[in-house]
C-alpha positions, 0 to 999 in steps of 0.5 A: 121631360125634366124641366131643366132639360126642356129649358135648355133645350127651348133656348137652344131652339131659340137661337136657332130661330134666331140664326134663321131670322139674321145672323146679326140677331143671333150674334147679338142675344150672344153677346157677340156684336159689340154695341156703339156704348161699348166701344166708347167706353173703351177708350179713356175720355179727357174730363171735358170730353167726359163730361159732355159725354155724361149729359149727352148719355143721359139724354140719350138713355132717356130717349131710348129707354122711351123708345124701347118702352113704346116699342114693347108696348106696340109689340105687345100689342102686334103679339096679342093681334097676331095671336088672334088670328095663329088658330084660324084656318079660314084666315091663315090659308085664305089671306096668309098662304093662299092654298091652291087646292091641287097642290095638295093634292098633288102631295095625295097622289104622290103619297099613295101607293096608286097614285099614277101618272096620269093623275099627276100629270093633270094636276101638275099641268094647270100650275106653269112654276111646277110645270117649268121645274119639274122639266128643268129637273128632269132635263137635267142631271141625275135624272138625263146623263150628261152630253145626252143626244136624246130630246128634251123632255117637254111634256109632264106626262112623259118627263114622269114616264122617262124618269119613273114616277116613283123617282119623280115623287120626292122633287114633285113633293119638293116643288110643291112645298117651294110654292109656300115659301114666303116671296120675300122676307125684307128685312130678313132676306135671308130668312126664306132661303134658311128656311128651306134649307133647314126644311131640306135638311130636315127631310133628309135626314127623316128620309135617310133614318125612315127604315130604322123607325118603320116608317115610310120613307116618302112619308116622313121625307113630306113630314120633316119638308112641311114641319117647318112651314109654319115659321114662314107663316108666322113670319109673313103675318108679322112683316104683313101686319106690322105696318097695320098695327102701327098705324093705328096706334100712332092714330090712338096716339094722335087723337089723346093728343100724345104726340110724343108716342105718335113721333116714336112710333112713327120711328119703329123698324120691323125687329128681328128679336121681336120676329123671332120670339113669334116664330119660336112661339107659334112656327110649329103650332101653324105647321100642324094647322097646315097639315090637317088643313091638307087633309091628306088621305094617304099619310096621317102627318097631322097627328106626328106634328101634334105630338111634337108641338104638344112636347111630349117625351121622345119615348112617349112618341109614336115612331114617325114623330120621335123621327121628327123630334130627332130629325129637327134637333139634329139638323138645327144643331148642323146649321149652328154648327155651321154657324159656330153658334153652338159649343160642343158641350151644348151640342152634346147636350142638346143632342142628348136631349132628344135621345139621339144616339151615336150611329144616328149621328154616324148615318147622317154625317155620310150624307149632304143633307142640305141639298135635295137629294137626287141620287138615289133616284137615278136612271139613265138616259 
């Protein structure tokens, strides 16, 4: 890909991650928050107001060139730690994402062609939040018309049976991938819930265009829901181990007798820019270390995500990757859109950057790819 290309785009993306972490974030790195020192500047001080002003500047400059010195050092340091540990499995799927072992092989069951309902049912069963979603949804329309006499569906079993297993699948495989979101991402708290929804929209849109590249629907439905997980895990690792690192830099800080570093540690506040910058650097790569580590047999998802991750041209892909590439690209550039963080030129750009052309574009503006779709999988009852 011609560097300047891939630039653009890596900035594009990066706003993107930006906008996932806190809109403040990405309102900020635009320029489009204004800060305290702007403010002042606006108004015309008096020469006494002036000069007192001048000193309290300069003292106050001191003090936060400081504190942005020793919040970069501690930060690099938090980055080499957390780069450390990004590439080992034993560690990212016993202490960051605890893998229930039935979960993926639920998604097995789901994506093979024999999977039946029985085999579903009994890996369902053993887990209460899928078990009490999946009949939420199945009580529920699409799937029971509205006003309906008949019983509530209260049993997996049979909920699969009245609804059909393969109009359950999608939502089973949806249910399985909420079990790996972060619980909770305070300070960013809005963070899990974007994440979903560009998880949903990325599925979506892989779901909608599958036939166009020949790949199976449900497949790349499953590939475009977990590419994103990795940023989940990155970001778990960063608010988990923050706190960890910090204090033990202050304790280094403490013992050379450097109490100035100690105090300005001591200060320090999980950063949504710093939080950013490690998803952006290693979301995908923990992404594609969760799809091997799931070891699906009926769907190689492993080997389109490691096309993706490595960069490689989108004419260079293998259809379900080139499918990723241009499922992400254009969900990202929806959820800016949204947002009003990107300009049409850009927007143009950066959809041209992934070879997206206009009846991809038209497909998708037909559907509501933010929400799970359930549709399409309707029966009566």
């Amino acid at each position: 890909m011609d560097a300047a290309v891939n630039k653009f785009k890596q900035i594009i993306q990066a706003r993107f991650v930006d906008l996932m972490v806190s809109d403040k974030v990405a309102k900020r790195r635009l320029g489009l928050i204004q800060t305290v020192e702007e403010e002042v500047n606006k108004r015309e001080l008096l020469s006494v107001e002036a000069n007192a002003q001048q000193v309290k500047e300069r003292k106050i400059k001191t003090e936060e060139e400081f504190k942005v010195y020793i919040n970069e050092y501690f930060h690099d340091t938090l980055f080499d730690y957390i780069e450390s540990k990004i590439s080992d499995p034993e560690y990212l799927f016993s202490e960051v994402l605890k893998l229930d072992p039935n979960l993926s092989k639920i998604i097995d069951v789901c994506l093979s062609n024999a999977g039946n309902t029985k085999q579903l049912a009994e890996l369902i069963e053993p887990n209460p939040a899928i078990k009490r979603d999946l009949l939420n949804i199945v009580n529920k329309p699409p799937f029971r018309e509205k006003g309906s006499t008949k019983p509530f569906q209260e049993d997996v079993s049979l909920a699969i049976r009245y609804v059909g297993i393969d109009n359950i699948k999608a939502p089973i495989l949806a249910l399985v991938a909420k079990q790996w979101l972060p619980h909770s991402t305070e300070p960013f708290s809005d963070f899990k819930a974007k994440l979903w929804q560009y998880s949903i929209a990325t599925a979506n849109c892989m779901e909608t265009q599958a036939d166009v590249f020949g790949v199976k629907p449900l497949h790349a439905f499953t590939l475009g829901l977990l590419h994103s997980f990795g940023y989940g895990m990155v970001m778990r690792m960063y608010l988990r181990t923050f706190e960890k690192i910090r204090l033990e830099e202050m304790h280094k800080a403490r013992s050379t007798g450097r109490a100035d570093i100690e105090k300005v540690l001591n200060s320090l506040v999980l950063d949504g820019e710093f939080a950013s910058e490690l998803v952006m650097n290693h979301g995908l790569q923990a992404s594609h270390l969760l799809l091997e580590h799931l070891q699906l047999k009926f769907a190689a998802l492993a080997l389109p995500m490691e096309e993706v991750v490595n960069n490689l041209a989108v004419d260079e892909m293998t259809p379900m990757a080139a499918l990723l590439l241009k499922s992400k690209t254009y969900s990202q550039y929806k959820l800016l859109q949204k947002a009003r963080l990107i300009e049409l030129p850009e927007a143009k750009r950066f959809l041209m950057s992934s070879k997206i052309n206009n009846d991809f574009v038209t497909s998708l503006n037909a559907i509501n790819l933010t929400k799970l779709n359930l549709t399409n999988r309707r029966v009566t009852g």
